[in-house]
N, C-alpha and C positions, 0 to 999 in steps of 0.2 A: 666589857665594852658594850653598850648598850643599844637601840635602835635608832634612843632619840637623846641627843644630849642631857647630862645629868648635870642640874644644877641645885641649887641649897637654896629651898623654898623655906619661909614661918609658914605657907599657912599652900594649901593644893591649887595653882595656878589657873585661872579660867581662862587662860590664852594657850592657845598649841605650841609647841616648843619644836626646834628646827630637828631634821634627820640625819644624825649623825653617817655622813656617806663615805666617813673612814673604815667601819664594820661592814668586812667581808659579805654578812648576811643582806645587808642591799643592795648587792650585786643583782644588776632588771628588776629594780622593786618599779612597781606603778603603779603601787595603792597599797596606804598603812592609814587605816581607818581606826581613829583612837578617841574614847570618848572625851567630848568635851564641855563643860556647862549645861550639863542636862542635854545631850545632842550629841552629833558626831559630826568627825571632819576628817578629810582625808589630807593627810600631811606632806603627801606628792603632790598636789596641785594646789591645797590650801584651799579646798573648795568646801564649804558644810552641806551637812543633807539637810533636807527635809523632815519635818514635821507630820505625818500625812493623817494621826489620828490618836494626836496628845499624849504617845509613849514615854513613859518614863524611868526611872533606873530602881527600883522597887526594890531589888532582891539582891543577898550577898549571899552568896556561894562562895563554898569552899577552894580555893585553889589547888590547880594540879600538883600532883604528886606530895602534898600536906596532911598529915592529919588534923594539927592543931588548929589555929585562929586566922591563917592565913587565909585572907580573901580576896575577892574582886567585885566589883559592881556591876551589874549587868543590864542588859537592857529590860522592861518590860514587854512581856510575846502578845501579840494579836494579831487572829488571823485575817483582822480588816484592817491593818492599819502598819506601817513598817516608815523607814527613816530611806527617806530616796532622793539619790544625788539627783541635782535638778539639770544638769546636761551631761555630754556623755564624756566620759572618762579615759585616760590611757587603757586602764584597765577592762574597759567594754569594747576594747579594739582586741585586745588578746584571742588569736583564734588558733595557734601553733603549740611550741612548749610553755608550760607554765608550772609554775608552783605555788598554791595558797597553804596558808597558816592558818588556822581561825580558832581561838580560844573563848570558849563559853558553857554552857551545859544546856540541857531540858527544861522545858517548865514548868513537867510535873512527869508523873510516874507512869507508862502505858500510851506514851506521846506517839502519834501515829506520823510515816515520812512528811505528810500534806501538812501536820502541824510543827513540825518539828527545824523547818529552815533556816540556818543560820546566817547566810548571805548569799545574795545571788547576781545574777549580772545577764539578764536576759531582756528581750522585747515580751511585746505585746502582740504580736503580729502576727509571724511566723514561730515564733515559740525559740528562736535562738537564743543560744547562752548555757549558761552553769550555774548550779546550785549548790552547795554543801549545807546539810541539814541532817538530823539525830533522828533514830527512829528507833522507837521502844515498843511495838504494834505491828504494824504492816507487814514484813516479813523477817526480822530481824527482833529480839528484845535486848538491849544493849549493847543500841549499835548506833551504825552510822553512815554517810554512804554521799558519792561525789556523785550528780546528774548533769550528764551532757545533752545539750539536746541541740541539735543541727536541722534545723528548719522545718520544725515538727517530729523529727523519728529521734529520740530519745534511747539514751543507755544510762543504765542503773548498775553504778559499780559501788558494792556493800563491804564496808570492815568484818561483817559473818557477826553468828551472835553470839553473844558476851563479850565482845570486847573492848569494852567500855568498864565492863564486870558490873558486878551487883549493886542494885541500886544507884546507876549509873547516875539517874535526878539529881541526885543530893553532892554531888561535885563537879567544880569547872573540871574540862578537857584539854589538851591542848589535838588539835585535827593537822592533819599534816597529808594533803593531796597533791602529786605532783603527775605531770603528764610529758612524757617525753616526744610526743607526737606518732607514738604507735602503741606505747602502754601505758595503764594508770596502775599508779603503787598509794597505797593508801597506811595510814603511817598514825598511830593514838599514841600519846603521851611517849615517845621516843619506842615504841613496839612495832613493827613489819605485822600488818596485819590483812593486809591481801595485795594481789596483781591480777590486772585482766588486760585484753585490746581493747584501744579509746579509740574513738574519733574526735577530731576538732571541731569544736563548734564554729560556724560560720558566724561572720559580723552582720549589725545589723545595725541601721539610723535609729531603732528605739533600742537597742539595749541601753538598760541603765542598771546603775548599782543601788542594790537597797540590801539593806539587813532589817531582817522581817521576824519574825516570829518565836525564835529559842532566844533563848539568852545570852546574848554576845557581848563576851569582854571587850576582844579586839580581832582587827582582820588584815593581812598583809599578802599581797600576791606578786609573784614576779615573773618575771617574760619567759624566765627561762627556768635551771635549775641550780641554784646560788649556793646548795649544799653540796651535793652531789650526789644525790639519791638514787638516783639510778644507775650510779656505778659502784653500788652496795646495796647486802639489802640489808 
């Protein structure tokens, strides 16, 4: 059963298709960002992003856990320029539990955390919000790492290195962050790959949703925890 309803296309639909909210897994979804028509759009509100600096879908990478032909399309990374919803979202109110999904990869090999962002949901202002983004450089190589940041004082919680494994670039991911309101558990391709103390990020009139910079398939976050990840590890 799938996220979004399956139907028998001739040919790949440049209209969004509805959300399937018989699947347990959208239990507090409030943001499934799926590309569409050279763009993106979020399939809880129906709202499309923005354009900010003529991104476009360049690259196929390898899908998770494949070796063969299996691919996805991804976005194009620039660190001037990312896809940004133009008002603020259910999603940019989340400040308690949550859980995001975000499937995509690197844009290249030795990718530093500043280049490596795969969506985020913060202001401008006071710096509130979250980030999830890949870091191959900075203090991790083959990694990855959830960033809270609560009205300027910032935490950096990392998957540790390699665990993305070798030549992490050259395949999509699937990222799996969840926050229970006093820990983050941090979760690659169905692997327990670390736990630390979170704090919530506080809300804010400029947070907004963009996906910037790594290569992103797709992005899904929910209010709460729709698996039950924190009562396993």
């Amino acid at each position: 059963m799938g996220l979004v309803f399956q139907q028998q296309w001739a040919r790949q639909s440049h209209a969004a298709v509805g959300i399937n909210w018989a699947n347990p897994l959208t239990r507090g979804l409030k943001f499934l960002a799926v590309p569409v028509d050279g763009g993106w759009i979020d399939l809880y509100t129906r709202i499309p992003a923005i354009n900010t600096n003529s991104q476009t879908f360049d690259r196929i990478v390898q899908a998770p856990g494949f070796a063969g032909s299996q691919v996805g399309r991804a976005t194009k990374g620039s660190t001037s320029g990312h896809f940004k919803w133009p008002a603020q979202l259910p999603v940019d109110l989340i400040t308690g539990p949550m859980t995001a999904f975000i499937e995509g990869s690197m844009t290249a090999d030795a990718l530093s955390e500043n280049q490596g962002a795969a969506f985020n949901t913060g202001d401008v202002v006071v710096g509130s919000g979250w980030t999830v983004g890949f870091d191959d450089a900075s203090t991790y190589n083959n990694s990855w790492y959830l960033f809270t940041n609560t009205g300027g004082s910032g935490t950096q919680h990392r998957g540790g290195q390699d665990v993305l494994g070798a030549s992490a670039e050259k395949r999509a991911h699937r990222l799996c962050a969840s926050f229970d309101g006093t820990n983050v558990r941090l979760f690659n391709n169905g692997t327990f790959n670390s736990s630390s103390a979170g704090t919530a990020p506080i809300t804010h009139s400029t947070r907004r949703a963009r996906i910037i910079a790594a290569h992103t398939i797709g992005v899904r976050v929910c209010r709460d925890d729709p698996r039950g990840i924190h009562g396993r590890r």
